[in-house]
C-alpha positions in Angstrom: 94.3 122.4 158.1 90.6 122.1 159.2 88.3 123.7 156.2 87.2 126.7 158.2 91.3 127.8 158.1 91.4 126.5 154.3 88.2 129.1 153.4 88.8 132.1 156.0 92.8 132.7 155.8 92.4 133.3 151.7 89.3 135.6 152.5 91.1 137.7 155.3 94.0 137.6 153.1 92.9 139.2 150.1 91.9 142.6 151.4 95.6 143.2 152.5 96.7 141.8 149.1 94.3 144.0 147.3 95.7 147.1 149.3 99.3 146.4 149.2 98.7 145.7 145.5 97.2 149.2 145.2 100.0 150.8 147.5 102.4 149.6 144.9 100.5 151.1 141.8 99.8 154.4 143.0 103.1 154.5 145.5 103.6 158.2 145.0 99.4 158.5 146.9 100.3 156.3 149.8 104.3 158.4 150.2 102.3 161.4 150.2 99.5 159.7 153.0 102.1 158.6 154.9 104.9 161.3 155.0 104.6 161.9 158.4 105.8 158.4 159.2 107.7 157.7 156.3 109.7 160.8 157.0 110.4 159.5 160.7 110.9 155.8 159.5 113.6 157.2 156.6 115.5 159.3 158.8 116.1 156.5 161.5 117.0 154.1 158.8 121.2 153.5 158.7 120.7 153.9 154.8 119.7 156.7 152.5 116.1 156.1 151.0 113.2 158.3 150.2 109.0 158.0 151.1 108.1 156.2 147.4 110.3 153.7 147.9 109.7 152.9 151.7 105.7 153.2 150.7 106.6 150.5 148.3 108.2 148.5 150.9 105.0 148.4 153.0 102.9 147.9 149.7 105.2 144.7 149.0 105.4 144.0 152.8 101.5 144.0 152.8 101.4 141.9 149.2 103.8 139.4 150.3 102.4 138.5 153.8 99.0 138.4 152.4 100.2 135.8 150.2 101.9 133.8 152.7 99.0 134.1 154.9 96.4 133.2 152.3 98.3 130.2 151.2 98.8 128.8 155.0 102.8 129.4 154.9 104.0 131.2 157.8 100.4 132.2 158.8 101.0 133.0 162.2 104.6 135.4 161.5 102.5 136.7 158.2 99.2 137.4 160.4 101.5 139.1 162.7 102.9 140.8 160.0 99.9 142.0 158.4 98.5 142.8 162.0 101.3 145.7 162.2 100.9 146.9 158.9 97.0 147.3 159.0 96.9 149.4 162.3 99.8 151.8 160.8 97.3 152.1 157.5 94.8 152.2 160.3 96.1 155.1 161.8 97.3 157.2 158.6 93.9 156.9 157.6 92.2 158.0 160.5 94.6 160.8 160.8 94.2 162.3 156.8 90.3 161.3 156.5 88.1 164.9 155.8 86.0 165.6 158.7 85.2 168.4 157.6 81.2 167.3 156.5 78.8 164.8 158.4 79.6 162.3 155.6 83.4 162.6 156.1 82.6 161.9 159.7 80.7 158.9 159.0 83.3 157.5 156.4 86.0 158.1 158.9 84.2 156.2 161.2 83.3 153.1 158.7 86.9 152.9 157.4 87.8 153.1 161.2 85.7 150.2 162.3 86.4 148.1 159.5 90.3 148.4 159.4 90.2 148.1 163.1 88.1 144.6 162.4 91.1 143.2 160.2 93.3 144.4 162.3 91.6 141.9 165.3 91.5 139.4 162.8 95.0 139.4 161.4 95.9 139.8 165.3 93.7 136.4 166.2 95.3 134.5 163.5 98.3 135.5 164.4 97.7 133.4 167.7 96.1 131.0 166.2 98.1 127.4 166.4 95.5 125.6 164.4 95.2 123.3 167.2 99.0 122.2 167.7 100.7 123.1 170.8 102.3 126.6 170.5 106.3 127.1 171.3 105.0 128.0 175.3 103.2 125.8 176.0 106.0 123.0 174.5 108.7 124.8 176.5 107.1 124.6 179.4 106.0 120.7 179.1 109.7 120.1 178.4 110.9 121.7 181.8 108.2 119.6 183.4 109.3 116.4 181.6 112.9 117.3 182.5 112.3 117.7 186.0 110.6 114.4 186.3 113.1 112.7 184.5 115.6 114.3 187.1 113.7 113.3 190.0 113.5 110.0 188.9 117.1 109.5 188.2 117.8 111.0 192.1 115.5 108.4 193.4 117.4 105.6 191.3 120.2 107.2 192.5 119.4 107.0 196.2 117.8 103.5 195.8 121.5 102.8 193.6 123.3 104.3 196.6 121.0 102.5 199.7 121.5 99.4 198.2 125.5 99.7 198.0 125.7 101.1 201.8 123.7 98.3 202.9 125.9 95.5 201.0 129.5 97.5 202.6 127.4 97.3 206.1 126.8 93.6 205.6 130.2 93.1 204.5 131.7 95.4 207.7 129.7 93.3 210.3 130.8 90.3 208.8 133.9 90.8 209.1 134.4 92.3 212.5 132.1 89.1 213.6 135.3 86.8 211.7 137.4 88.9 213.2 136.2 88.8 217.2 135.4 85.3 216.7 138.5 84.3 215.3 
């Protein structure tokens, strides 16, 4: 891992730990934010739960993938992860912020920008293959490799098969010449 991943995943990393730590704490605040979706998100589950506990879900979601991220395990399913989970908190937070004043406007605004600026971060890392082929590009080598490997063996094959049908001519002529000249 080159140093700029070593410094940069634990720094984008800890402001989705610090808010999925602070989900957890005050679970009852972020059910209450995100009631709307939570209420959805419950009632399409194949289980019985209720908003605290699925807001502590996302809180744990958001601590755990934060982790992983931070520590360079699973960075790119964590990134993608946290990438989901910050543009729903993006969203909820854009939705319940006052605008009532020009200050609530503003904050709105800042929180917007910056949430939407982790979001594009998480979502680059979650790209990022730290300079190792990704799974597409690998696939797709493979089929190339495959193919040429085919064609070869159908050239050895025809070369294989040339070779035979001239030795059987050879050995046809011959013998019709024994044959007539006998």
């Amino acid at each position: 891992m080159s140093v700029v991943r070593t410094l940069a995943r634990p720094m984008l990393a800890s402001s989705f730990v610090i808010a999925g730590l602070d989900k957890l704490k005050n679970a009852d605040d972020t059910a209450q934010q995100l009631s709307p979706l939570l209420r959805k998100a419950a009632a399409s589950l194949p289980f019985q739960t209720d908003e605290k506990t699925l807001a502590r879900v996302i809180g744990g979601t958001q601590v755990g993938a934060g982790v992983l991220f931070g520590l360079g395990k699973f960075s790119r399913l964590s990134a993608t992860v946290l990438t989901v989970v910050s543009l729903l908190n993006t969203f909820v937070e854009w939705r319940s912020a006052d605008i009532s004043s020009k200050e609530g406007r503003e904050s709105r605004r800042s929180q917007l920008l910056k949430n939407l600026s982790l979001s594009g971060g998480a979502l680059l890392a979650s790209v990022d293959t730290a300079g190792k082929p990704g799974l597409a590009w690998r696939a797709e080598h493979l089929a190339a490799d495959a193919r040429k490997g085919a064609a070869h063996l159908a050239a050895d094959a025809r070369k294989t098969t040339n070779k035979k049908l001239s030795k059987a001519d050879k050995a046809v002529r011959r013998a019709v010449e024994q044959a007539t000249g006998a």
